[in-house]
Every structure is written in C-alpha cells, then in structure tokens.
MARBA-3410 file (N, C-alpha, C, O; in Angstrom, 1 decimal):
79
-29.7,21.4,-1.5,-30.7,21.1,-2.5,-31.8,22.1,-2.5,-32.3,22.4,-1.5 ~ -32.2,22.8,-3.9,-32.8,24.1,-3.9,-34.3,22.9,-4.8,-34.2,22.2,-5.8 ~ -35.5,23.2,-3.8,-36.8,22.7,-4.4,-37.6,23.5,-4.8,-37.5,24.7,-4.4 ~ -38.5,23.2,-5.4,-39.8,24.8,-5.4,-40.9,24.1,-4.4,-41.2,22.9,-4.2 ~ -41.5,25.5,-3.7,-42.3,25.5,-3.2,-43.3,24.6,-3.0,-44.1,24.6,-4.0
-43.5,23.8,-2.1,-44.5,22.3,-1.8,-43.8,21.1,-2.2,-44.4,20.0,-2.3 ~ -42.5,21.2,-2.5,-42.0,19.9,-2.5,-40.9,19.7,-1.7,-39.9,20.3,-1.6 ~ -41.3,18.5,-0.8,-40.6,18.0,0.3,-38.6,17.6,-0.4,-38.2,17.1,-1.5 ~ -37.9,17.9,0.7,-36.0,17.7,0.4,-36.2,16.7,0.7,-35.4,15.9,0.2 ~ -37.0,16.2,1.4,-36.7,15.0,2.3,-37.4,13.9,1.2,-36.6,13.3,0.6
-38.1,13.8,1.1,-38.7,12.7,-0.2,-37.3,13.5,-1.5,-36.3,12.8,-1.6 ~ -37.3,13.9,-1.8,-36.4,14.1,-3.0,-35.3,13.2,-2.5,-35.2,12.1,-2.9 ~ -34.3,13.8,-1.2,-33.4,13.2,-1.0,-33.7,11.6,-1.1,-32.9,10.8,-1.6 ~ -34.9,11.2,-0.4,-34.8,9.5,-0.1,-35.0,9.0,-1.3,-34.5,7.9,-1.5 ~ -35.7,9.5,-2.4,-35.4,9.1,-3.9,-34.4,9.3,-4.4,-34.4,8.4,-5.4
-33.5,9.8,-4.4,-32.2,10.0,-5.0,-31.1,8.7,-4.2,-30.1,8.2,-4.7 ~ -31.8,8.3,-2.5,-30.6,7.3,-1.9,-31.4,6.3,-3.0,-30.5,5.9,-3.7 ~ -32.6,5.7,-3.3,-32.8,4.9,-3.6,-32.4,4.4,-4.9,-32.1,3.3,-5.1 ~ -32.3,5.6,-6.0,-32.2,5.7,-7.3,-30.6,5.3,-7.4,-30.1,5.1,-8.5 ~ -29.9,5.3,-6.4,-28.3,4.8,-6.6,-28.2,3.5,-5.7,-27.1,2.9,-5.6
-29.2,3.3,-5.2,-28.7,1.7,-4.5,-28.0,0.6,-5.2,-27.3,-0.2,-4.8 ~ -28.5,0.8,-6.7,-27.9,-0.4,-7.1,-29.4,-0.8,-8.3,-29.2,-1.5,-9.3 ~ -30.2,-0.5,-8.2,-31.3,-1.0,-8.7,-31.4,-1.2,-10.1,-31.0,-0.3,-10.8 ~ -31.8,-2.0,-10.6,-32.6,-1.2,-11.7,-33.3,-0.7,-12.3,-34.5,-0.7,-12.1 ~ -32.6,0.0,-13.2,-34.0,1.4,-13.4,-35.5,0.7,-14.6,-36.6,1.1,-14.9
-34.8,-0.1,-14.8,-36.6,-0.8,-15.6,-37.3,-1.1,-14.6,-38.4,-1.6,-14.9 ~ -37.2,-1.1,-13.1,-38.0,-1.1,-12.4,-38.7,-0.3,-11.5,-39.6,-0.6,-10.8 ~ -37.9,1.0,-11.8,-38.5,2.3,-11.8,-39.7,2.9,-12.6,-39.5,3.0,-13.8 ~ -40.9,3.5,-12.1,-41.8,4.0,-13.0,-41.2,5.3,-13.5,-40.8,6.3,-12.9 ~ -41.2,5.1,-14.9,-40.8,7.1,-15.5,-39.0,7.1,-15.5,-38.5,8.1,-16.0
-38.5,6.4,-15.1,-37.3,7.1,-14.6,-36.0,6.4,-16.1,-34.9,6.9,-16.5 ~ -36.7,5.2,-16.7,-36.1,5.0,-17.7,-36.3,6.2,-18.8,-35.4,6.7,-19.4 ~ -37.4,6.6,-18.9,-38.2,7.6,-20.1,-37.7,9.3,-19.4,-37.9,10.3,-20.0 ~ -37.1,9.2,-18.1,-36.4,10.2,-17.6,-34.6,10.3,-18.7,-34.1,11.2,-19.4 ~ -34.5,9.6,-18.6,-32.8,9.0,-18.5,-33.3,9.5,-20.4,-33.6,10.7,-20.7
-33.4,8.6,-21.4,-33.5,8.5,-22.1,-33.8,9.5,-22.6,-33.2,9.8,-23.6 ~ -34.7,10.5,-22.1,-34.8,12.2,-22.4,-33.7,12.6,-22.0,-33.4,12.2,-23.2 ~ -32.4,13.0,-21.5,-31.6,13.5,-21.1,-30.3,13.0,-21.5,-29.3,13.4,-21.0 ~ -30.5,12.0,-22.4,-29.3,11.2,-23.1,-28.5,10.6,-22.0,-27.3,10.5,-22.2 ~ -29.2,10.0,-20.4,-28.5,9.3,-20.0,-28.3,7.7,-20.2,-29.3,7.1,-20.0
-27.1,7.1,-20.5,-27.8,5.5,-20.9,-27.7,4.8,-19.4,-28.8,4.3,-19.1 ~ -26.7,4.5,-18.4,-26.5,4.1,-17.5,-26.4,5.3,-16.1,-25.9,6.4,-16.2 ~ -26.8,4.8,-14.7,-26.5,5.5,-13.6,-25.3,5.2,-13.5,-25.0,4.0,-13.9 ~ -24.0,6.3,-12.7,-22.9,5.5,-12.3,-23.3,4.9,-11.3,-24.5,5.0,-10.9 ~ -22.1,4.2,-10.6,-22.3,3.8,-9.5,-22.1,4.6,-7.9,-21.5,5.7,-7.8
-22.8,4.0,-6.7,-22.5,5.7,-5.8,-22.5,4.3,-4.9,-22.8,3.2,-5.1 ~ -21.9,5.0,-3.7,-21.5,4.9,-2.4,-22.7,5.8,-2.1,-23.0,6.8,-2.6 ~ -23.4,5.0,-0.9,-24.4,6.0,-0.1,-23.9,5.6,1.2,-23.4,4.5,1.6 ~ -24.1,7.2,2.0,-24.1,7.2,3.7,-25.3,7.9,3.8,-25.9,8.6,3.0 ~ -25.6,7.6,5.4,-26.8,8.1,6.2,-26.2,8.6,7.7,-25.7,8.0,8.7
-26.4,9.8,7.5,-26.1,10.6,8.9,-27.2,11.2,9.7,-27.8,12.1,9.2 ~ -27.4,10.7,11.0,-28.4,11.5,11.7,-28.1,12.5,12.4,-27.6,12.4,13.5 ~ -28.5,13.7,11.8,-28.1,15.4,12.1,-28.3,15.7,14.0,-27.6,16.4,14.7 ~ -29.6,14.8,14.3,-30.0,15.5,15.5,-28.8,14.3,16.9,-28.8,14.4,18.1 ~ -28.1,13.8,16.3,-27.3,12.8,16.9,-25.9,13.0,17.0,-25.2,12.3,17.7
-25.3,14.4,16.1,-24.4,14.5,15.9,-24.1,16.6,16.2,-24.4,17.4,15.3 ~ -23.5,16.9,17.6,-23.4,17.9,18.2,-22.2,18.3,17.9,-21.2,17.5,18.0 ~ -22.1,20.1,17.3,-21.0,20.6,17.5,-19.7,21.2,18.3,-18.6,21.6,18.0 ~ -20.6,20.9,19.7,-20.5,21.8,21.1,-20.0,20.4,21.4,-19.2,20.2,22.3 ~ -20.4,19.8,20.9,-20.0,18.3,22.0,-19.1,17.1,21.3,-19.7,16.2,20.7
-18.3,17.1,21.3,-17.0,16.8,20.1,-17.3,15.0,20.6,-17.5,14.5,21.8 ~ -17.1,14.3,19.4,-17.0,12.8,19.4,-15.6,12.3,19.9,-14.6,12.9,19.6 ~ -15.4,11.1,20.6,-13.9,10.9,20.6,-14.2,9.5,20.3,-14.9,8.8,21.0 ~ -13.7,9.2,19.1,-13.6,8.1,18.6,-12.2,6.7,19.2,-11.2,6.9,20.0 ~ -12.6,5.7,18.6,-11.2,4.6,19.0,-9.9,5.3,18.4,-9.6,5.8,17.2
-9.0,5.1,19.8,-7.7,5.4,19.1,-7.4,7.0,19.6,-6.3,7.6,19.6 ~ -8.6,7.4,19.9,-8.5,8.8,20.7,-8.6,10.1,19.7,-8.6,11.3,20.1 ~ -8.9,9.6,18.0,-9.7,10.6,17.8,-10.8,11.4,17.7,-11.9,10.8,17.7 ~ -10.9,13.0,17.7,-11.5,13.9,17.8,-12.4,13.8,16.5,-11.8,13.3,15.5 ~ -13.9,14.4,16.4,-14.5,14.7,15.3,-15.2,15.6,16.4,-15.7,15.3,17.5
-15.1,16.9,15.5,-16.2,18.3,16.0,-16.9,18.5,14.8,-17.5,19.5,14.6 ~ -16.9,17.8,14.0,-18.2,18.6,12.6,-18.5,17.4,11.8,-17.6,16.6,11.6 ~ -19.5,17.2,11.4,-20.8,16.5,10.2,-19.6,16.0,9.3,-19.2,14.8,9.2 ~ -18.9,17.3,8.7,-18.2,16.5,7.7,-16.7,15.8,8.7,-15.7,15.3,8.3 ~ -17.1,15.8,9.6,-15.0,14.9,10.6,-15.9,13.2,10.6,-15.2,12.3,10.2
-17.3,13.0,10.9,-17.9,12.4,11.0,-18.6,11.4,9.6,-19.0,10.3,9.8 ~ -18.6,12.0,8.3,-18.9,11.6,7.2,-17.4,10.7,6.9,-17.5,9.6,6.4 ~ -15.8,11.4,7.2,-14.8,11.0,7.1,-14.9,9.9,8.0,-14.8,8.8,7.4 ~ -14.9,9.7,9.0,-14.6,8.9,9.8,-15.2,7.1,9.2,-15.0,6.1,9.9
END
C-alpha cells in the first residue's frame, strides 16, 4: 500500500479491515458520499485475516498438526 507522506498504513489498513466487516456504510461518516462519487452502490463482501508479522519467523519454520511445514507469511495466511 503506497501513502503520501504523513499518512499512517497502519490507520489506513485498520479502516479498510473495518470498512469490510460487514457494516453498514450509512453508519459511516463520508464513506456513503464516498461510494456514491465513484459510482459504487454496494461493498462486496470480504473475508478478513489478521496476521502478526513479529510472531511469525522465516528462519524458524512452523510445524503445524499432522506434521506440516509453513516457512513463509503467505504458508501461514494458507494454513
């Protein structure tokens, strides 16, 4: 995700998990009059995951039940 300068990824990103939970957007400030500028009528629907980066080591491979391996972020998003 490419931001300009002084704006936090991390508040962007946690608005974007929020903006797909499920919610409705008339209960969003702006985000109806967002949509409506951009000819969107409905959000689809999304699947969200939460991965913690500093929890999950490349060097240090996971062995899951059943005796599989996960060495990378994305073996771990699959799993």
């Amino acid at each position: 995700m490419q931001t300009n300068f002084g704006v936090s990824k991390t508040h962007a990103i946690l608005a974007l998990y929020h903006l797909f939970s499920g919610i409705l957007v008339a209960g969003l400030a702006g985000v109806d009059a967002l949509m409506a500028a951009t000819g969107i009528e409905r959000l689809p629907t999304a699947r969200r995951v939460v991965l913690v980066g500093n929890e999950i080591s490349p060097g240090n491979p996971s062995v899951k039940p059943y005796g599989t391996v996960v060495r990378t972020l994305w073996g771990e998003l699959a799993w």
